[in-house]
C-alpha positions in Angstrom: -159.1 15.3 -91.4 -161.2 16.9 -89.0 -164.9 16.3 -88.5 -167.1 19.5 -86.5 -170.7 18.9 -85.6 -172.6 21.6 -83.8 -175.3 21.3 -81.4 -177.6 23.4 -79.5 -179.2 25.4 -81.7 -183.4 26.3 -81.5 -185.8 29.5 -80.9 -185.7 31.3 -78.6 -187.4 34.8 -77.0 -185.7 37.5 -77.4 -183.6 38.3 -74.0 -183.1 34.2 -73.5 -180.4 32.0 -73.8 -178.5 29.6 -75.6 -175.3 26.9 -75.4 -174.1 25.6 -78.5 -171.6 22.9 -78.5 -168.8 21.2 -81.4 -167.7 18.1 -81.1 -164.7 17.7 -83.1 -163.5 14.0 -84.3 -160.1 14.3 -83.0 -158.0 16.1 -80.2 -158.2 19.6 -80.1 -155.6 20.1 -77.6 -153.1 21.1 -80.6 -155.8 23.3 -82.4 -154.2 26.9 -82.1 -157.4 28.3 -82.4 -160.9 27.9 -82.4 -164.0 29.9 -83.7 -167.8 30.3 -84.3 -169.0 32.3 -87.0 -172.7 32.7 -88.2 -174.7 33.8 -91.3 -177.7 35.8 -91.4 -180.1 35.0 -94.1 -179.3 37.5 -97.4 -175.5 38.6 -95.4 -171.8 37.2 -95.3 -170.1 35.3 -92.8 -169.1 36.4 -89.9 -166.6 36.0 -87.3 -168.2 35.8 -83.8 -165.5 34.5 -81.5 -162.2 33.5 -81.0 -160.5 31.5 -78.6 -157.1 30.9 -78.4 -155.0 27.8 -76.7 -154.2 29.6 -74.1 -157.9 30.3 -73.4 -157.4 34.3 -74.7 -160.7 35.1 -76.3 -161.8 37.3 -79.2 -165.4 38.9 -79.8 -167.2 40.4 -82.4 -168.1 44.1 -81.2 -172.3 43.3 -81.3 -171.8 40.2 -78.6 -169.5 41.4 -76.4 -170.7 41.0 -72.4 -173.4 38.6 -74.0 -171.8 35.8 -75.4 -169.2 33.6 -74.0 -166.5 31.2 -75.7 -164.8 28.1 -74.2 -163.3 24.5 -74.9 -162.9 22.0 -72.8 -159.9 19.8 -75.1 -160.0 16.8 -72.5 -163.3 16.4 -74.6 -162.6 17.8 -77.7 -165.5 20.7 -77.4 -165.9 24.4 -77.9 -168.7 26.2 -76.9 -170.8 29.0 -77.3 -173.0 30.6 -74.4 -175.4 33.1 -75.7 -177.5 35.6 -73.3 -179.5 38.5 -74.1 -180.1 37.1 -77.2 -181.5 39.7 -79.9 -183.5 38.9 -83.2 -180.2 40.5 -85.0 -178.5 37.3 -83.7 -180.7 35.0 -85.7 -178.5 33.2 -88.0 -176.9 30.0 -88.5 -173.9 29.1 -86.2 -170.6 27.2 -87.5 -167.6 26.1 -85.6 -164.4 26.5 -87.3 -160.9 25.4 -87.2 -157.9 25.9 -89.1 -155.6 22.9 -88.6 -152.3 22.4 -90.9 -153.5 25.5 -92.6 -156.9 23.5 -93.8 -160.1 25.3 -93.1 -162.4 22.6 -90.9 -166.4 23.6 -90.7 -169.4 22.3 -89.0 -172.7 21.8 -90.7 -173.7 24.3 -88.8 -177.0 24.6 -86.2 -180.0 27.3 -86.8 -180.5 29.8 -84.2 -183.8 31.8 -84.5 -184.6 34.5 -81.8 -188.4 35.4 -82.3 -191.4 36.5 -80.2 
């Protein structure tokens, strides 16, 4: 069993910035991969980033050059740093991981970029 709890979320002007964190309940440091996804209001989940193990990253095509994965498994995190943020990136925010071939998600954190 693995517990995910996000953190970090709020509003913010379009343009600003963000860091949203996951705390998982155990070591990461085996956890082949880690991601965030998010989900609009009225649209599917989405896959936002990837990070691998070996610290190789993945990006969805509409963050690229703004957003920024890591993990730091000495403390069990992943995070998410946002910049430029758009109003298209409001959404709510999960972390993910697939451990043992078991799907593991947050409760997810709101992120609402607004004027």
């Amino acid at each position: 069993q693995v517990q995910l709890v996000e953190s970090g979320g709020g509003v913010v002007q379009p343009g600003g910035s963000l860091r949203l964190s996951c705390a998982a309940s155990r070591s990461t440091f085996s956890f082949y991969s880690m991601d965030w996804y998010r989900q609009a209001p009225g649209k599917q989940r989405e896959l936002v980033a990837t990070i691998i193990r070996d610290s190789r990253t993945n990006y969805e095509d509409s963050v690229k050059d703004r957003f920024t994965i890591s993990r730091d498994d000495a403390k069990n995190m992943v995070y998410l740093g946002m910049n430029s943020l758009k109003p298209e990136d409001t959404a709510v925010y999960y972390c993910h991981a697939a451990v043992a071939s078991v799907d593991y998600w947050g409760q997810g954190t709101q992120v609402t970029v607004s004027s």
